[in-house]
C-alpha positions as CSV (number, residue, x, y, z in Angstrom):
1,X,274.9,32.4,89.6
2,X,272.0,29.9,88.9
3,X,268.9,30.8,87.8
4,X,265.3,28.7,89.0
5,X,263.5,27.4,86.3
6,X,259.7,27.9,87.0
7,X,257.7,25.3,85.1
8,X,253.9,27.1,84.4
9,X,252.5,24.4,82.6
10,X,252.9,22.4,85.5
11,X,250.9,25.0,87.6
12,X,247.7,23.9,89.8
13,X,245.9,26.9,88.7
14,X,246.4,26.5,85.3
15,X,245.8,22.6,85.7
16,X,242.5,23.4,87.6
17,X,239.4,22.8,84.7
18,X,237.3,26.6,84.6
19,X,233.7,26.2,84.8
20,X,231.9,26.7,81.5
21,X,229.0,29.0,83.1
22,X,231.9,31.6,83.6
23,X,232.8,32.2,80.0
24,X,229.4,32.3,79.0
25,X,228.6,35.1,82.0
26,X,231.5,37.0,80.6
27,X,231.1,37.1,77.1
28,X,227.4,37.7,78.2
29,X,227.8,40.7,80.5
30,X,229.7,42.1,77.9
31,X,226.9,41.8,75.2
32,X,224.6,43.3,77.3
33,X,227.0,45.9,77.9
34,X,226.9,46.5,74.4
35,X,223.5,46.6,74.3
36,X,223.0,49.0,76.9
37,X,225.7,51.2,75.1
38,X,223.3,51.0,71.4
39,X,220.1,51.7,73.1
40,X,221.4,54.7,75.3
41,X,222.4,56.2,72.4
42,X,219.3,55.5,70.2
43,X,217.6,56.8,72.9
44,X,220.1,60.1,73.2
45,X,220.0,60.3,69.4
46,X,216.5,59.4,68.5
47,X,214.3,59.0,70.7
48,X,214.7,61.7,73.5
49,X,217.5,64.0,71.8
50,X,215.3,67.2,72.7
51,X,217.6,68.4,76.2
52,X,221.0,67.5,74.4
53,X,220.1,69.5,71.4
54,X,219.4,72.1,73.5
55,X,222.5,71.8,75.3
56,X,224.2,71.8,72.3
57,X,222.2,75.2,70.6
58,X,223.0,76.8,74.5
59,X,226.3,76.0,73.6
60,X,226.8,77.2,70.0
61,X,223.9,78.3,68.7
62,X,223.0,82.0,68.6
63,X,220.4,84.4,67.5
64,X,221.7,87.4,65.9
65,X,219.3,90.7,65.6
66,X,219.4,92.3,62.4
67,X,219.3,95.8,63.0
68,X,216.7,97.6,61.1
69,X,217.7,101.0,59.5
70,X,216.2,103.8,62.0
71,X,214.2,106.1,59.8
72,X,215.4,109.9,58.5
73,X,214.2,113.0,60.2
74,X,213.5,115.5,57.8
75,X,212.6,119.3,57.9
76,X,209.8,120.5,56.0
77,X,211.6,120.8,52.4
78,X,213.0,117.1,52.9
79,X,216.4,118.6,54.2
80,X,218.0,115.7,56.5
81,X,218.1,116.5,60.3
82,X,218.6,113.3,61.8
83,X,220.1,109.7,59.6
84,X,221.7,107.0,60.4
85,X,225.3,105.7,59.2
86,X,226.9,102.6,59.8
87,X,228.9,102.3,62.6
88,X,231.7,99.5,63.7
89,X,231.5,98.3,67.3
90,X,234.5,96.0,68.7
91,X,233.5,93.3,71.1
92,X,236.1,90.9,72.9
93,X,236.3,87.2,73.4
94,X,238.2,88.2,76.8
95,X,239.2,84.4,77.2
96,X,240.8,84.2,73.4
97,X,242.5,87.3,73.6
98,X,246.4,88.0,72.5
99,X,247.2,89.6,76.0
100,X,250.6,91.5,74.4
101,X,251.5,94.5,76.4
102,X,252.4,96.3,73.4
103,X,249.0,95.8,71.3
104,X,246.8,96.3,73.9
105,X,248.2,99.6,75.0
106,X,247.9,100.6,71.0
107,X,244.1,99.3,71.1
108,X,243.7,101.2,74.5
109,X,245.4,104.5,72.7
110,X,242.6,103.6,69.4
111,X,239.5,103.5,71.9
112,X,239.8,106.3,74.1
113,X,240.6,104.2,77.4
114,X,243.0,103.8,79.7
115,X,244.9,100.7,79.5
116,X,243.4,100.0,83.0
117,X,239.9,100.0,82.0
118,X,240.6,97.9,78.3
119,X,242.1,95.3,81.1
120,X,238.7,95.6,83.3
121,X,236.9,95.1,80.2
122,X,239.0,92.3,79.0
123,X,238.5,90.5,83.0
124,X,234.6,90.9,83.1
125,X,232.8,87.5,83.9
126,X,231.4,86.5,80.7
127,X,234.2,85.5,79.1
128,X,233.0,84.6,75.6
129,X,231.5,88.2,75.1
130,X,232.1,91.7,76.3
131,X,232.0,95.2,74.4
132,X,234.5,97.1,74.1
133,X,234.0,101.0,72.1
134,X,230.6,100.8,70.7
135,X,230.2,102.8,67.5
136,X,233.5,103.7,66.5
137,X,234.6,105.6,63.3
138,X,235.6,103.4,60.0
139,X,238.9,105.0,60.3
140,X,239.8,103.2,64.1
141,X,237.6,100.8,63.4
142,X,240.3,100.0,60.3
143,X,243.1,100.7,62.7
144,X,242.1,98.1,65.3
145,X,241.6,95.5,62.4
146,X,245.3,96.1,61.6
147,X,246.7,95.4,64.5
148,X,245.3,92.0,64.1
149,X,244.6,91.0,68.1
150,X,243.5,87.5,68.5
151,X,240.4,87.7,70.3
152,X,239.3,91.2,69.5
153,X,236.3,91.1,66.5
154,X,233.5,94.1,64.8
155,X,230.5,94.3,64.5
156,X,228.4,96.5,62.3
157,X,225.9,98.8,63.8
158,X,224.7,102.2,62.7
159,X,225.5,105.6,64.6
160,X,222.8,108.5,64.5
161,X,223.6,111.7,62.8
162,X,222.7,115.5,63.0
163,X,223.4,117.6,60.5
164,X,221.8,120.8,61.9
165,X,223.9,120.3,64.9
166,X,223.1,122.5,67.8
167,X,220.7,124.9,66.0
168,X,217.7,121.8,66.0
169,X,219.1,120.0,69.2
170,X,215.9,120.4,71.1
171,X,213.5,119.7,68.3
172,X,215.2,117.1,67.2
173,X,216.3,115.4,70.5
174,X,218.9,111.9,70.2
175,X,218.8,108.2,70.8
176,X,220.8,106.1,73.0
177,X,223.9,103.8,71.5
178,X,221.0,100.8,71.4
179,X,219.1,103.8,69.2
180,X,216.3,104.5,71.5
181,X,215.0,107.9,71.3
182,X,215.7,109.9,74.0
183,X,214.6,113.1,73.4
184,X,212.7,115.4,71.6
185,X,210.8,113.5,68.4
186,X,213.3,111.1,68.2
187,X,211.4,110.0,71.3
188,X,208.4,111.3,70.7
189,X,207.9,108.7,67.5
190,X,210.3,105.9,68.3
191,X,208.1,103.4,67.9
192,X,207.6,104.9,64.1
193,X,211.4,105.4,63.6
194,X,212.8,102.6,64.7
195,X,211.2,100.3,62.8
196,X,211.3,96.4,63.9
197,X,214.7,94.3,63.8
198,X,215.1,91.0,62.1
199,X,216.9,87.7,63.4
200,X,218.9,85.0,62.0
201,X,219.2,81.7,63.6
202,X,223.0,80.3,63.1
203,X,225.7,77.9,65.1
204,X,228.7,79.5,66.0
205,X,232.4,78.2,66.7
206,X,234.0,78.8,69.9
207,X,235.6,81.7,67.9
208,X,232.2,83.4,67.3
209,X,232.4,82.5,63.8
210,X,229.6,82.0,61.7
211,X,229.8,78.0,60.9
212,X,225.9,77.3,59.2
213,X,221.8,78.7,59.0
214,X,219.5,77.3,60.9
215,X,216.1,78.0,60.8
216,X,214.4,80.7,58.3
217,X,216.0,84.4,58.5
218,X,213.5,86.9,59.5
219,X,214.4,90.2,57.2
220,X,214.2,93.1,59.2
221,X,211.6,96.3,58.7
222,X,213.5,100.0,58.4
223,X,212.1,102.7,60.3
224,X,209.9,105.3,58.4
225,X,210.8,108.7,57.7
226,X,209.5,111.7,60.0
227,X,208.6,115.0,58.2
228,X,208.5,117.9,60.2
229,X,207.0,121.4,59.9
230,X,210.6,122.7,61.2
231,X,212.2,124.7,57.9
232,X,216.0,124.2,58.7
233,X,217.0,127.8,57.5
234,X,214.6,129.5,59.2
235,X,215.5,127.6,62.6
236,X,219.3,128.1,62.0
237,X,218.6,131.7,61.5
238,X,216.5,132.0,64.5
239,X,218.9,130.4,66.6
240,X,221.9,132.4,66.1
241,X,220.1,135.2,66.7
242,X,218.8,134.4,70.0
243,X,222.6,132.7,70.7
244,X,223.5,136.4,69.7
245,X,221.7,138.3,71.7
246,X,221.6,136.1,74.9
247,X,225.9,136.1,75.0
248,X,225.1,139.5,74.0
249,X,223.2,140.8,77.0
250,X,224.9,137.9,79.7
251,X,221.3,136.4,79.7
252,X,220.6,132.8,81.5
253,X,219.3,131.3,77.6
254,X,216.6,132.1,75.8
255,X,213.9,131.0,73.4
256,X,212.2,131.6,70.0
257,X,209.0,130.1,68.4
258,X,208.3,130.8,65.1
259,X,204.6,129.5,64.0
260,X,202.8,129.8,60.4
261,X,199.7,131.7,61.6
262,X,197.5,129.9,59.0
263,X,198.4,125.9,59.1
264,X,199.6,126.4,62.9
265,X,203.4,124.4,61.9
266,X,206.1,125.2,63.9
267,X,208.9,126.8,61.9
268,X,211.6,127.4,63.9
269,X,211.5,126.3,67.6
270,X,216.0,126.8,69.0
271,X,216.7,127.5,72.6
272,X,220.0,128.9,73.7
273,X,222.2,127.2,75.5
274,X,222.0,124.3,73.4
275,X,223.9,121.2,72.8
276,X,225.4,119.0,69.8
277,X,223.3,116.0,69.4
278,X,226.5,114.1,68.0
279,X,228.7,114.7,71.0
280,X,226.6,114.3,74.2
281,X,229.9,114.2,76.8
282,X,229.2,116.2,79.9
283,X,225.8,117.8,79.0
284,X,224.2,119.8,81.8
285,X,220.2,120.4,82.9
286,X,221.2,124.1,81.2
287,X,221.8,123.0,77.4
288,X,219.6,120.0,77.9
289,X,216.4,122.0,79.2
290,X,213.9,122.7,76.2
291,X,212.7,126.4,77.9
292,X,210.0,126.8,75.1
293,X,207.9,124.2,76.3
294,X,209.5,123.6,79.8
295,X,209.3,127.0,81.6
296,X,206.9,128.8,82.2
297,X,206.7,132.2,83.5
298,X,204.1,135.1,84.6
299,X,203.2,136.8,80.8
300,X,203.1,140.1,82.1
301,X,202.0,142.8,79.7
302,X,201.7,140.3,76.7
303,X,198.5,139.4,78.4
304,X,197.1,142.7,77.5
305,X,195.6,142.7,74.5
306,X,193.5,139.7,75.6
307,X,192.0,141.8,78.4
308,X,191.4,144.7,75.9
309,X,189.5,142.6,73.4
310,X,187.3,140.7,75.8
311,X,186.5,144.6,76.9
312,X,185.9,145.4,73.0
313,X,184.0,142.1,72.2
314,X,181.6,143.1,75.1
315,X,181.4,146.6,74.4
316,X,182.6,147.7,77.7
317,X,185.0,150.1,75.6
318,X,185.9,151.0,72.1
319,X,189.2,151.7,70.9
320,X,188.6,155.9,71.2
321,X,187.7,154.9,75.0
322,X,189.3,157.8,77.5
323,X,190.9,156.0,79.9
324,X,192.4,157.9,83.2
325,X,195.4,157.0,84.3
326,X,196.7,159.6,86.8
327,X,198.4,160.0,88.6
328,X,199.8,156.6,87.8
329,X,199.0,154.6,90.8
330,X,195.8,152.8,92.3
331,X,195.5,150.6,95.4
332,X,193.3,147.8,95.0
333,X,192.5,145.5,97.8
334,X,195.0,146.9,100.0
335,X,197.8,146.3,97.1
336,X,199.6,149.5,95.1
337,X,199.8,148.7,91.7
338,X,201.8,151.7,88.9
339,X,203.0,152.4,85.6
340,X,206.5,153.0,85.1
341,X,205.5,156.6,83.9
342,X,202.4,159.0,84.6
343,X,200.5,158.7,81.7
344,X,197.2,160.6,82.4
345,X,194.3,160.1,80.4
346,X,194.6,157.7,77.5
347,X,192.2,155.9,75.2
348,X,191.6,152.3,74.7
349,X,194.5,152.1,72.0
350,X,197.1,153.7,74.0
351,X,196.7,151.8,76.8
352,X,197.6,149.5,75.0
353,X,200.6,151.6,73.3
354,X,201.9,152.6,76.5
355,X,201.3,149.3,78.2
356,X,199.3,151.1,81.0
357,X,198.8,148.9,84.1
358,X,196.4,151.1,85.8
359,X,194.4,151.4,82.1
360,X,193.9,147.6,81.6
361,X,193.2,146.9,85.3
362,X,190.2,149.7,85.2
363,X,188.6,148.2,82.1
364,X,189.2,144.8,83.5
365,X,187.5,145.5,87.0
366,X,184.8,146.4,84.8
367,X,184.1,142.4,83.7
368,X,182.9,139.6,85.3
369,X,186.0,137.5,86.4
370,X,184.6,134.4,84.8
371,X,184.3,136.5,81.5
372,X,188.2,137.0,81.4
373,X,188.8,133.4,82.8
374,X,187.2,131.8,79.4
375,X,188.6,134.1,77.5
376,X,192.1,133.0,78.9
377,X,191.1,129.1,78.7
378,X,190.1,129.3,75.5
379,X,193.2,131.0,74.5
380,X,195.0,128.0,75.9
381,X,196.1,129.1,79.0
382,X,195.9,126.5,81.9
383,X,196.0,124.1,79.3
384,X,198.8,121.5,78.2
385,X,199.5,122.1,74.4
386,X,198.1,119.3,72.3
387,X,201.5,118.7,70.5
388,X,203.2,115.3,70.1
389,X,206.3,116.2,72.1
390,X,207.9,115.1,75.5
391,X,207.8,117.6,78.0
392,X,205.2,120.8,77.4
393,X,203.9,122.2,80.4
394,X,200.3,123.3,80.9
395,X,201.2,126.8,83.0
396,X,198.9,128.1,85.8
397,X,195.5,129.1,85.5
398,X,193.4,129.3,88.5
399,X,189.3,129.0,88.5
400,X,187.8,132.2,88.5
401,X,185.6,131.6,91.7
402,X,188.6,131.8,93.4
403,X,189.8,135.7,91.9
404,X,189.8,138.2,94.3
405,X,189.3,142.0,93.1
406,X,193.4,142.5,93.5
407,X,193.8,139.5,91.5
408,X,191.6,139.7,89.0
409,X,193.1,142.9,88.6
410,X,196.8,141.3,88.3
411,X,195.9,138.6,86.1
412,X,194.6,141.4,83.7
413,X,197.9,142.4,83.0
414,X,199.6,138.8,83.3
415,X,200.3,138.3,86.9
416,X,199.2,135.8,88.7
417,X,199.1,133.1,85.8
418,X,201.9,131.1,84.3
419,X,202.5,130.2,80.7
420,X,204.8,128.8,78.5
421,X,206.7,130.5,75.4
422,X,205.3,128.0,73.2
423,X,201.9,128.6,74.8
424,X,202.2,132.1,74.0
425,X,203.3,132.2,70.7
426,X,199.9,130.1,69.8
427,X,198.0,132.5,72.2
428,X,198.8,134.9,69.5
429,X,197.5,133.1,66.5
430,X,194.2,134.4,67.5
431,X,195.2,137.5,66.2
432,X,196.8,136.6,63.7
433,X,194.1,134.2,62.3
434,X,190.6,136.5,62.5
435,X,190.1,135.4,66.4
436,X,190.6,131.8,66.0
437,X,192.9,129.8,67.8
438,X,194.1,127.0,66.2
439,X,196.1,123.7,66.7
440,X,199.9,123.7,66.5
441,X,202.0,120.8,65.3
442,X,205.6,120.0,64.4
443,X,204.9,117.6,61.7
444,X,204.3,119.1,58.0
445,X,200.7,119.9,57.4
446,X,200.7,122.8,54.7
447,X,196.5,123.1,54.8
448,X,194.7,126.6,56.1
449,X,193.7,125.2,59.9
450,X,189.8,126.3,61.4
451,X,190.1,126.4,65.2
452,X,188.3,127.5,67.8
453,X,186.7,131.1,67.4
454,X,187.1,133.5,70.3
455,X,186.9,137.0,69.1
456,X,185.0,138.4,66.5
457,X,187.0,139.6,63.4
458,X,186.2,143.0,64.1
459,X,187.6,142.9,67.4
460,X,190.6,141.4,66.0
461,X,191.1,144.0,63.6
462,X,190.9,146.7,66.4
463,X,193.6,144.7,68.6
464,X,195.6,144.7,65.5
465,X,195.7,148.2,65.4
466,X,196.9,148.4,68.7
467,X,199.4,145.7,68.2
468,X,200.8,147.9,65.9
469,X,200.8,151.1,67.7
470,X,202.6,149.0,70.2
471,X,205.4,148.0,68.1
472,X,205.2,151.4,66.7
473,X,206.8,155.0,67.2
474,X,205.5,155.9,70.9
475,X,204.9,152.9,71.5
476,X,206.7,150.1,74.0
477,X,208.5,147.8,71.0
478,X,209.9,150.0,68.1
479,X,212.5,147.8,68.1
480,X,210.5,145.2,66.6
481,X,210.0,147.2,63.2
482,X,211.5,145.6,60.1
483,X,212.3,146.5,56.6
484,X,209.2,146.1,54.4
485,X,207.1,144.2,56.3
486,X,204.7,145.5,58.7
487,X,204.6,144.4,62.4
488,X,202.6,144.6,65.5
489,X,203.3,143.0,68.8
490,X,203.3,143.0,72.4
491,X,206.7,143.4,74.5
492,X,206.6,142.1,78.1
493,X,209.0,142.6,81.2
494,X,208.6,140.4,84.7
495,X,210.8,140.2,88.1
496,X,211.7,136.6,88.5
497,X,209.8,134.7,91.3
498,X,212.1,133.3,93.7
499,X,210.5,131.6,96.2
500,X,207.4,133.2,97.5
501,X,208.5,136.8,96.1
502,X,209.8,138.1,93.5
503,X,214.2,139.1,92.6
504,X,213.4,142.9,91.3
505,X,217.3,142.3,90.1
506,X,216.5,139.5,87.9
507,X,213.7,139.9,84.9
508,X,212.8,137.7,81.6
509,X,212.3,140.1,78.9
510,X,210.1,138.8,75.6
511,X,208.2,139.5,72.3
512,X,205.2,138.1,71.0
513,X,204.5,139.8,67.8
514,X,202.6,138.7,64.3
515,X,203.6,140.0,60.3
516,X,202.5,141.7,58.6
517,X,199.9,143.3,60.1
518,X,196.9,142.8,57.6
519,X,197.7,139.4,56.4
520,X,199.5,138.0,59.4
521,X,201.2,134.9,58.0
522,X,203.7,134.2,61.0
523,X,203.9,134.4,64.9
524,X,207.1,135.0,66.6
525,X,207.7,134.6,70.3
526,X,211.4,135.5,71.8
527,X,212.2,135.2,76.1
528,X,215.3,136.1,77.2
529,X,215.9,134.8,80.5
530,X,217.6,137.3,82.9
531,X,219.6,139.8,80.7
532,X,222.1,141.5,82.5
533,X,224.2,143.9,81.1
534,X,222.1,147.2,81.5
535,X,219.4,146.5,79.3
536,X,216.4,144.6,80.3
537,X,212.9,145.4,79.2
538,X,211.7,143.2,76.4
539,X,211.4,146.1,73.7
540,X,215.0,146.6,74.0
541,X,216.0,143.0,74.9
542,X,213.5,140.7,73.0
543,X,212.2,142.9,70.3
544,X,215.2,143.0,68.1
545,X,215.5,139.4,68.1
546,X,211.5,139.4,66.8
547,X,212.7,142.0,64.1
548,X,215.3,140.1,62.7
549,X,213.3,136.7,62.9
550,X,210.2,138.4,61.2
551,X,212.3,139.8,58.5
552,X,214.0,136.6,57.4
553,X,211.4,134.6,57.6
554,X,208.9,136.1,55.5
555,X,211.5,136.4,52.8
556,X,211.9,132.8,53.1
557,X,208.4,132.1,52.7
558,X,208.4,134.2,49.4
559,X,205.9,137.2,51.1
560,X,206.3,139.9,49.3
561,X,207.0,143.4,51.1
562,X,203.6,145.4,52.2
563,X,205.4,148.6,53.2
564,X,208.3,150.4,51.1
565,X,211.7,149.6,52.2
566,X,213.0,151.9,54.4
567,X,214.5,151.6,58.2
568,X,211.2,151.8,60.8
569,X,213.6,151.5,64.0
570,X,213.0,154.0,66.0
571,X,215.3,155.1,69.0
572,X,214.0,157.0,71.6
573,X,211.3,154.4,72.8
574,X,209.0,154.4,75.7
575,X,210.3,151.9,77.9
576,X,207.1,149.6,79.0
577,X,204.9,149.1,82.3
578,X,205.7,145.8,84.0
């Protein structure tokens, strides 16, 4: 086979002579290509780098908040009800992660998921970031480090803790997992407890990892500590005895307010049910609802000795006053209105003894109606209570130009008007503090308060009297006597409203009560919202719970005894006038 020899030199095209002005357009194209090239990348690089670098810092540069520490809740002796701990949080890189069957059901079993939900998680549409169990205990947080899933990283947070638990949920309140109050004075003074986070400027890998600093670090500011009036053993106390008696008497819930009659602090302010602040899963309106300052209901008989001293302070009466009762019942304005028992004639005092409905209504028909509406204002009725705290109500109070005879007459006795437990309990630190009303706050303040004066201390001392007689033998609340200490108080007993009318199966029962007697130093107010199991007026229902309260408090507070120490419960009482 013979192979054709091609000869190139002898080619035309290579034989052809090439133009000089070609080599030199070539070589000069390419120099200018090159120059192009050195000034689009001084211009990139110096000149207008400002939208790359920003590309670039989109890309991998990140600013991380510094948390700042939330500030402590404490109770008035510096006892911790609220801190806050560190806390892991794992976070996902869902487009780096190890997807092994195996270790992801183990990381699912570690977080409290279904494996269906981890791979939700894991298939969200940001895939450089998504969280995964925020606030985790050290111990899983540990565990999930060992299994060592590419992909799966911790961050360090810090987790709110309550040490009183349910006892000073409702005081106390929570904050979210981004630790925003919530509730109670964690959201009442958020802005003072959480303090203000810091930031750090930084470029991260495409593995979230910290490669330099850029920019100055901004330290964050911790949260400042909240002091509050609350005394944690007192509150604890009071709590389990309202949780006590409320399972105790298959009651709704309940509420007690315990105030210090002279620097108007809240000691103790527990609702039953209640809830853990640490373990908020499936909470309901119920355990959630702070009834104290929430809820307000018609007073009833607690009302009373209002009515009475406005009487006094006018002298429309004196205590030795013969009121007649008989035969127990009086229509006024086309309504019946009765005791619970035929009293006959009575004075002033044991009106007030016997919680006579047709006693007060006769000395109150006896007053102008805008005498006993002031009276009732000024006792903070009608009227939000000035306290930093979500929530409080203001009750019912209407103007006196709109009171007709029957009303007037129902109001004297505590129908017709709607108030708080909360409200009440200060209502009563008129009595307790020579006929001066005075401010009450949850925040320590230890100093003797001057509020607004409206009785005389000589009408006060006469009520007092009374008050006692009332929590007295023969009178509507011996349950509410105490070992050593001295008490007076008022019970009450109210149908529910339901509606337009009132359930006469369904009643809240409470106490409102001050000790001791002469040198009041505390106000306790107990509700019990719809006992059922037999007993239901609140000198059988609430008054033990005032007892108990009274007793342990003032031996907390160091008071020493003013009567010898002996039982003063008596049994046989006479039950009370709604």
């Amino acid at each position: 086979m013979s192979t054709r020899s091609v000869n190139y030199t002898s080619s035309p095209l290579l034989a052809s002579r090439t133009p000089v002005w070609r080599s030199k357009f070539i070589v000069g194209a390419i120099a200018l290509g090159f120059l192009g090239l050195a000034a689009r990348a001084a211009w990139i690089q110096v000149f207008a780098n400002a939208f790359f670098q920003k590309q670039g810092e989109v890309r991998f540069a990140r600013t991380l908040e510094l948390p700042a520490n939330r500030g402590r809740i404490l109770d008035r002796s510096g006892l911790l009800l609220a801190t806050s701990v560190p806390a892991p949080s794992i976070w996902a890189i869902p487009e780096d992660v190890d997807r092994d069957p195996a270790k992801l059901a183990a990381l699912a079993r570690l977080l409290q998921m279904p494996v269906a939900e981890l791979d939700k998680r894991l298939a969200d549409e940001d895939r450089t970031f998504v969280w995964l169990k925020r606030q985790v205990d050290d111990t899983v947080a540990q565990q999930v480090a060992a299994l060592g899933i590419k992909g799966i990283y911790q961050r360090r947070e810090y987790k709110r803790k309550y040490p009183e638990g349910e006892a000073a949920a409702h005081v106390v309140g929570f904050t979210s997992v981004e630790d925003h109050g919530q509730e109670g004075m964690e959201l009442a003074f958020d802005r003072q407890l959480a303090g203000r986070p810091g930031s750090r400027r930084v470029i991260k890998d495409r593995l979230g990892q910290v490669v330099e600093d850029i920019g100055d670090t901004v330290p964050p500011v911790d949260g400042k500590d909240l002091q509050l009036s609350i005394d944690s053993k007192v509150q604890f106390f009071a709590y389990q005895k309202l949780r006590d008696t409320v399972i105790q008497n298959k009651a709704k819930g309940g509420s007690v307010v315990v105030l210090d009659s002279q620097t108007g602090e809240v000691l103790a302010l527990a609702n039953y049910p209640s809830y853990s602040p640490d373990n908020r899963q499936n909470l309901s309106g119920e355990q959630l609802r702070n009834r104290a300052l929430t809820d307000v209901f018609e007073p009833g008989s607690t009302m009373k000795p209002f009515t009475i001293g406005l009487a006094l302070e006018h002298g429309v009466v004196t205590p030795t006053t013969q009121i007649q009762t008989a035969p127990g019942w009086v229509t006024v304005g086309g309504m019946r209105i009765s005791d619970s028992h035929a009293h006959g004639m009575l004075t002033v005092q044991e009106v007030i003894q016997k919680s006579s409905n047709i006693g007060t209504l006769k000395i109150a028909l006896q007053m102008p109606p805008k005498d006993m509406w002031e009276v009732f204002t000024q006792a903070g009725f009608g009227q939000k209570p000035n306290l930093t705290f979500p929530g409080a109500v203001s009750g019912r109070l209407r103007p006196w130009k709109t009171w007709r005879p029957v009303e007037q007459a129902t109001m004297s006795y505590g129908y017709g008007l709607s108030a708080s437990l909360f409200q009440m309990a200060r209502s009563y630190t008129v009595w307790a503090h020579d006929g001066q009303i005075i401010p009450a706050t949850l925040l320590k303040d230890s100093q003797p308060k001057t509020g607004v004066q409206v009785f005389s201390p000589k009408t006060v001392s006469e009520v007092r009297t009374m008050l006692q007689m009332a929590a007295g033998p023969g009178g509507t609340g011996p349950k509410a006597q105490t070992v050593g200490y001295s008490v007076g108080g008022k019970s009450g007993t109210a149908y529910k409203q339901v509606g337009r009318g009132y359930d006469t199966k369904k009643y809240r029962s409470w106490f409102v009560g001050i000790a001791p007697i002469d040198h009041p130093r505390i106000v306790v107010a107990v509700m019990v919202d719809e006992p059922s199991n037999g007993l239901y007026f609140g000198g059988d229902v609430a008054a033990p719970v005032f007892s108990a309260t009274v007793q342990q408090t003032l031996r907390m507070m160091g008071v020493q005894p003013d009567m010898s120490v002996k039982p003063q419960v008596v049994v046989n009482a006479v039950e009370e006038s709604f």
